[in-house]
MARRO-29620 format. One record per residue: x, y, z of N, C-alpha, C, O in turn. Coordinates in steps of 0.1 Angstrom, whole numbers, plus 2048, in hexadecimal, padded with zeros to 3 digits. Atoms other than C-alpha are relative to their C-alpha. Example, Ala and Ser with C-alpha at 12.3 -4.5 7.8 and 13.67 -1.06 7.14 Angstrom:
2
8097F480087B7D384E80980C80081380C807;7F77F58008897F58477F880B8087FD816809;
***
This chain:
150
8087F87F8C92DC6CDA80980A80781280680E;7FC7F67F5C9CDE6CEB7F48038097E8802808;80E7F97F6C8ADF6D0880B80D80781780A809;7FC7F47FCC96E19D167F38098027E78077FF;8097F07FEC89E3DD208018087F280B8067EB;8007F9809C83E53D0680B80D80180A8167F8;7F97F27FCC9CE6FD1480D7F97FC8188007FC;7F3807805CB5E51D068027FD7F280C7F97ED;7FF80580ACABE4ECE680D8057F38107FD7EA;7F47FF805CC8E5ECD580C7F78028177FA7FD;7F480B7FECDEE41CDE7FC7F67F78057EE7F6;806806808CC9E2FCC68018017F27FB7F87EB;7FE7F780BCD1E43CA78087F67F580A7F97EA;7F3807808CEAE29C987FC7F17FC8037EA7F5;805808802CD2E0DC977F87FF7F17F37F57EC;80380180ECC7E1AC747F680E8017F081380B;8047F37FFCB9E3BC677EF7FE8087EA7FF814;80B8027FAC97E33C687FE7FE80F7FC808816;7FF8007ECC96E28C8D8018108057F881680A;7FB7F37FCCA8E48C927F380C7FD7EC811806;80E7F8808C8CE5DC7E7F380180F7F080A816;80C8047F7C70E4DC9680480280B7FB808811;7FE7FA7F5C82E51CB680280D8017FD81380B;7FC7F0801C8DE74CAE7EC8088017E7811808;80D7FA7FDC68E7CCAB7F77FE80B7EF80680F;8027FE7F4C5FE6DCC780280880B7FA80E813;7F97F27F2C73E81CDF7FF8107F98098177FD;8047F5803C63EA2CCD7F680380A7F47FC814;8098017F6C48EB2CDE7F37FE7F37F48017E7;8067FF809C27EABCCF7F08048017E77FE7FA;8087F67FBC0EEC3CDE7F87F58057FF7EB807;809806800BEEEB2CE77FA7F47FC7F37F47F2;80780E805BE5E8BCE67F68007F87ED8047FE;80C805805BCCE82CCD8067F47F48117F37EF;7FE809806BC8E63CBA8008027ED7F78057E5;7FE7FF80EBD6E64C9780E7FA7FE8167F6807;7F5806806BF0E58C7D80680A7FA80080F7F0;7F57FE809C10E6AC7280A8017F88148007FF;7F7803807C26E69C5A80C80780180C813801;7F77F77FCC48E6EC6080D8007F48168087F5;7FA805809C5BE5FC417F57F77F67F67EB7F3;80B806808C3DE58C2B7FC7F38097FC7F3815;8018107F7C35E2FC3580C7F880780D7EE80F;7FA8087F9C54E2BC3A80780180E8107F9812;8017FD7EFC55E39C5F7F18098057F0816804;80C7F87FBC32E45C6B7FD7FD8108007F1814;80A8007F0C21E48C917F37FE7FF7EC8057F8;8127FF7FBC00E3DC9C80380880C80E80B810;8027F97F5BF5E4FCB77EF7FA8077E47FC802;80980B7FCBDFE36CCE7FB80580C80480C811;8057FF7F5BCAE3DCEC7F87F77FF7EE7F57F9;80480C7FEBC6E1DCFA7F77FD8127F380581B;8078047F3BB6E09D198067F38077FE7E9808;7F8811801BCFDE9D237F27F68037E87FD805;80580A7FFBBBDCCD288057EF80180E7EB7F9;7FC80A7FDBBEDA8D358057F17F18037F17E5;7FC80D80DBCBD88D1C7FC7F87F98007F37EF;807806806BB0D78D1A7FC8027EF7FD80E7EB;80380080BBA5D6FCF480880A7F88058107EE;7F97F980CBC0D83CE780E7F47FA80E7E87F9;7F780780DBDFD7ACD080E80980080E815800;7F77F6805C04D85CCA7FD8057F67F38007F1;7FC7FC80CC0AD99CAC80F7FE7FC8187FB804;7EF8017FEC2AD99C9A7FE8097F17F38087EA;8027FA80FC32DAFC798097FA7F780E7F07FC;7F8804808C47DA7C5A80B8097FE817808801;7FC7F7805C4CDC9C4B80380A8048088137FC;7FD7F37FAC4FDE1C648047FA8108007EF814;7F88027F6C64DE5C867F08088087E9810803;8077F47F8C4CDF4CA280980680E80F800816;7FB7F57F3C58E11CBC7F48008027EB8047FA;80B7F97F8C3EE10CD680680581080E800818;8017F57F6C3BE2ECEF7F98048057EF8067FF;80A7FF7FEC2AE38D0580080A80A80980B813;7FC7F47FEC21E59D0E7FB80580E80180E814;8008007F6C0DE56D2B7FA7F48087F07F1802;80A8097FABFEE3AD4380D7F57FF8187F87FA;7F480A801C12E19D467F87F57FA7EC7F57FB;80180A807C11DF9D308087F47FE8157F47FC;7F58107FEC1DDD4D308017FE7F27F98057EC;7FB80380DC29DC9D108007EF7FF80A7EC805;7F780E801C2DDA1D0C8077FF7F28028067E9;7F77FE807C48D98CF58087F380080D7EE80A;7FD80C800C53D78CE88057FC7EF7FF7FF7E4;7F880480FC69D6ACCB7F37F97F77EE7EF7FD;80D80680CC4BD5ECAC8057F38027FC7EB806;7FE80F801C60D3ECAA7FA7F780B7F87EB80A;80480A7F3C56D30CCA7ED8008047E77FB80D;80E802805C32D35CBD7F87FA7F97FD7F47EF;80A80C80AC11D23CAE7F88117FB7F481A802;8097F6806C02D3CC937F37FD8007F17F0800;80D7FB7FBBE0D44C977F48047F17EA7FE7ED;8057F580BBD7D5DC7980D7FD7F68187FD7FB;7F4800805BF1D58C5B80480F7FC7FB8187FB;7F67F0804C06D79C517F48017F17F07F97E9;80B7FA803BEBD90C3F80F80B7FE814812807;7F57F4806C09DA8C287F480A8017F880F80B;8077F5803BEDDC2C237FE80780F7FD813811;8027F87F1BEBDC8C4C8117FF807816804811;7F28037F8C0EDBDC518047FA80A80F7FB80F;8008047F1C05DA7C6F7FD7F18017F37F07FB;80980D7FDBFDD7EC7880280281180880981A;8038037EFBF5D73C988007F08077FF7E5803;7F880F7F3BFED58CB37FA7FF8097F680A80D;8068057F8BF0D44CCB80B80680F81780580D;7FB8007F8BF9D51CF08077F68098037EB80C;7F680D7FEC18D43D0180580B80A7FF81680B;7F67F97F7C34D50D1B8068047FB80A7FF7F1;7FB7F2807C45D70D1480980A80B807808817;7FE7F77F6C57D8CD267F780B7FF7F38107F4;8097F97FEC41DA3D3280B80B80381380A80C;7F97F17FFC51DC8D2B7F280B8077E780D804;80A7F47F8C41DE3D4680280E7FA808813803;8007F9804C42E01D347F980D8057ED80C805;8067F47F7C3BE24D4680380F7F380980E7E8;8047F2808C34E49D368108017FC8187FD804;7F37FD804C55E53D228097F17FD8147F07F8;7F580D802C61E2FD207FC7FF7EC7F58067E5;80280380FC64E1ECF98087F07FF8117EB805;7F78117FFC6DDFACEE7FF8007F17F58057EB;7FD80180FC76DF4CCB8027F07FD80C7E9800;80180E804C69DD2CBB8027FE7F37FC8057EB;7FC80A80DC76DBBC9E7F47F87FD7E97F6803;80A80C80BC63DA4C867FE7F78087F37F380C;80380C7FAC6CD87C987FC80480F7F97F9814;8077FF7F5C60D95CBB7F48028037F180E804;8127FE804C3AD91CBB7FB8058117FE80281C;8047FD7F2C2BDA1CD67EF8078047E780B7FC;80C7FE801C0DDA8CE87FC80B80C7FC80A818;8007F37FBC06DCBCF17F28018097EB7F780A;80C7FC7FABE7DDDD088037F980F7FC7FE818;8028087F8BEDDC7D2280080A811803817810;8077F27F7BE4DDAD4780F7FC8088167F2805;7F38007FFC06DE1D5D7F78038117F680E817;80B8047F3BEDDD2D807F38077F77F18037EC;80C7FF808BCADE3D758008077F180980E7ED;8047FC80ABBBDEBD548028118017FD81780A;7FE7F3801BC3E0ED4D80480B7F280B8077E9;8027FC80FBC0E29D328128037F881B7FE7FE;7EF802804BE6E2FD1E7FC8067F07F78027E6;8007F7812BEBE49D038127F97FC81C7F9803;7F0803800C0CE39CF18018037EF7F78077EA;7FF7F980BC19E41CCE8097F37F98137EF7FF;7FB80C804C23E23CB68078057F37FF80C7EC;7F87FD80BC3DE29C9A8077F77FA8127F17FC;80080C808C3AE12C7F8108087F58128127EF;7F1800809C60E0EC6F8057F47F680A7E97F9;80080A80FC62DFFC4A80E7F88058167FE80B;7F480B7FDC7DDE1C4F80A8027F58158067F8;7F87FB80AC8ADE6C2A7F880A7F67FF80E7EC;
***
């Protein structure tokens, strides 16, 4: 896991092209928020572009991926992240290759606070459970950049 400001992300560059690719586009400008998917290296580096609403824990679930690394950012509004190693988890949903994602029973985690310009870069094995509200529920434009593993 990393976590930094986006005004750092060049220090990050050496962690593997890809990565580099998706941070580098991050720290562009990218005119006007609206919710869509781009591609920045065909599938194998693309951006959602999410305008979200955090929300409380109840009846939710970690995620965790296989096949792709996620860079989440976020562009404006603040967001909790939880974040916790898969091993120290009870699966839920089994791993579904066609969405790239299973799911886990909620447990104890570090909770990453994430504010406008910040970015945290997650592994396969760090399952985490995003939206989460940073004190109240609040709206949060952030930009997710799915990074192929191999």
């Amino acid at each position: 896991m990393v976590i930094d400001r986006i005004d750092n992300a060049s220090l990050y560059g050496g962690i593997g092209s890809r990565i580099a690719k998706g941070l580098a586009f991050l720290a562009q400008d990218h005119g006007e928020f609206r919710d869509r998917t781009v591609e920045i290296d065909g599938r194998d580096v693309y951006a959602m572009f999410q305008s979200i609403t955090t929300e409380g824990e109840s009846g939710r679930f970690y995620e965790a991926h296989r096949d792709y690394i996620d860079i989440q950012y976020i562009a404006s509004g603040e967001e909790t992240i939880r974040v916790v190693d898969v091993e120290a988890l009870t699966e839920t949903t089994p791993y579904d290759p066609q969405r790239d994602v299973a799911f886990y029973a909620l447990g104890p985690g570090t909770d990453l606070r994430l504010h406008a310009g910040d970015f945290a870069i997650l592994y396969p094995h760090e399952a985490h459970l995003p939206k989460l509200p940073s004190g109240t529920p609040a709206p949060v434009q952030k930009i997710v950049i799915k990074v192929r593993v191999a």
